[in-house]
N, C-alpha and C positions, 0 to 999 in steps of 0.2 A: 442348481447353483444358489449359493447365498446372495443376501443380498447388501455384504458389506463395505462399507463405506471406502471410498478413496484416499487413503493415506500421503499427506503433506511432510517436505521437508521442511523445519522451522528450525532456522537462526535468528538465535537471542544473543544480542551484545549490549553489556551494561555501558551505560554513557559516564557511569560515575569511577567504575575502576578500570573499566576492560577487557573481562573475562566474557569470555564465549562459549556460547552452550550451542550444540547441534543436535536437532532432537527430530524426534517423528511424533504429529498428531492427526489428527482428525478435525471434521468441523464440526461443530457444535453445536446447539439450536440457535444463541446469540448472534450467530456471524460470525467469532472467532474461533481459536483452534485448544483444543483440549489433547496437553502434551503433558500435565501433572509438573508444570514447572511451577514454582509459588515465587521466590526470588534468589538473589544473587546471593553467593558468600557472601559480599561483602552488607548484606543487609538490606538493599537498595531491591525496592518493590515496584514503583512509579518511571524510573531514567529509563526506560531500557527501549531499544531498535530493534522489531522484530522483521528477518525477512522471509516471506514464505515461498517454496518452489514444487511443484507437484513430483511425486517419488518417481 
């Protein structure tokens, strides 16, 4: 068997327009999840809600 990681449900909603992203990551060595999202259409890098749920 490998030995890979646990796969997260990650919702991101921007606080500034709206728009929602539904993604799959993993954890990272920081603590947080590595899903290759960088920011919003609409520009916006810092507003954002993220909720995470295990897959």
């Amino acid at each position: 068997m490998s030995d890979a990681k646990p796969r997260f449900k990650v919702t991101i909603r921007c606080n500034q327009c709206g728009e929602k992203y539904i993604l799959r990551g993993r954890l990272n060595h920081e603590g947080g999840f590595d899903t290759g999202f960088k920011r919003c259409i609409c520009g916006n890098e810092k507003k954002l809600e993220v909720d995470v749920s295990p897959e």
